[in-house]
C-alpha positions in Angstrom: -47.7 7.1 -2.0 -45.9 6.1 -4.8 -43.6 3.1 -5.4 -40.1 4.8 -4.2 -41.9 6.4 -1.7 -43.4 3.0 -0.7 -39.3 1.7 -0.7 -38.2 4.6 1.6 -40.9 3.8 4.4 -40.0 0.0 4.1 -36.2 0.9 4.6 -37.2 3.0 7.7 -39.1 0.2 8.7 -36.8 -2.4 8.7 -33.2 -1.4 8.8 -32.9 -3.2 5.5 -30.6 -1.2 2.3 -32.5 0.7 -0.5 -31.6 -1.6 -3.0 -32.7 -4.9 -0.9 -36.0 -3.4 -0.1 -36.5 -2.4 -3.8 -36.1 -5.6 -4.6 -38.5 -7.0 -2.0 -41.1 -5.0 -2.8 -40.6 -6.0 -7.2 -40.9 -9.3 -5.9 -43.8 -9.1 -4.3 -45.7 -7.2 -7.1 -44.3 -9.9 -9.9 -45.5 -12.6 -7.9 -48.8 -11.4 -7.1 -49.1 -10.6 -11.1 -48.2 -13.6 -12.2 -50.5 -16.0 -9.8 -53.0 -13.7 -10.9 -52.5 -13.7 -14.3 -52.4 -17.7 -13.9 -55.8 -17.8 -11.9 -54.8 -18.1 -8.2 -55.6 -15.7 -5.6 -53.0 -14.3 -3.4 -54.6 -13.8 0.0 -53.0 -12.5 2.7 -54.8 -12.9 5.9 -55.9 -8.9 7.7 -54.8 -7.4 4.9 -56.9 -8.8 1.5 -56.9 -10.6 -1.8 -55.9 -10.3 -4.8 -57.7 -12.0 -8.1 -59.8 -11.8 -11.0 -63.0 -11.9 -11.7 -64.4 -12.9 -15.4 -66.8 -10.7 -17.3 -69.3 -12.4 -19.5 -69.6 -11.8 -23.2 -72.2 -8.7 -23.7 -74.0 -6.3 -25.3 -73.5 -2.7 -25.3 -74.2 0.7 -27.3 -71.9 2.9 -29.7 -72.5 6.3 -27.9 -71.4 7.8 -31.0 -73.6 5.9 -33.1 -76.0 4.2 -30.9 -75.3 1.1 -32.9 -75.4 -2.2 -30.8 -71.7 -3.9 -30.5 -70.4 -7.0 -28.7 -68.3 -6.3 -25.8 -66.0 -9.4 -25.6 -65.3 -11.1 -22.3 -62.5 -10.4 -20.5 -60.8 -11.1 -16.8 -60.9 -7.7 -14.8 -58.4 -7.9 -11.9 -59.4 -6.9 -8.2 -58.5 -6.5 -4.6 -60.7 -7.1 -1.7 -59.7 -5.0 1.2 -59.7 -7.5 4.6 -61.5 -6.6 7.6 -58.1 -5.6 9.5 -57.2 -2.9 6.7 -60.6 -1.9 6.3 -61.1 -1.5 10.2 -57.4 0.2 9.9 -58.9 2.7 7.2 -62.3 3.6 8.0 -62.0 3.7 11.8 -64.6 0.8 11.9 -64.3 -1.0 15.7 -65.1 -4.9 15.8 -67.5 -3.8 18.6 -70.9 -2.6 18.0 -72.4 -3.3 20.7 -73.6 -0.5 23.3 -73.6 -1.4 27.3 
């Protein structure tokens, strides 16, 4: 699903106009960037977080010429998957148990 795509199911959803739901939805994504990108985590309770994570400073190879270089550190951004999207996804049940 792509971003219009994603618009089109929300206006189905909700009764709301195109343009309003466009909107929503560009909302959304700018404010989970920028808490992000200013070192919060955006976590939304069944459905998962959003964050970063920092990579250390390390060393790694040149494959072309198998000198060793410095790979700078650097914030990777991620999303965990909560257990309610997960369970929604994969089919997984909260019960395990067998009577």
């Amino acid at each position: 699903m792509n971003k219009p795509e994603l618009v089109s199911s929300i206006v189905e959803k909700t009764g709301l106009k195109k343009k309003d739901a466009e909107k929503a939805v560009d909302a959304f994504i700018d404010t989970v960037v920028d808490a992000v990108a200013q070192g919060d985590k955006v976590q939304l309770v069944g459905f998962g977080v959003f964050k970063y994570n920092e990579r250390a400073e390390r060393t790694g190879r040149n494959p072309q010429t198998n000198e060793e270089i410095v790979i700078p550190a650097s914030k990777q951004p991620v999303f965990k998957a909560g257990k309610a999207f997960k369970e929604a996804v994969c089919g997984i049940s909260g019960d395990t148990s067998e009577e």
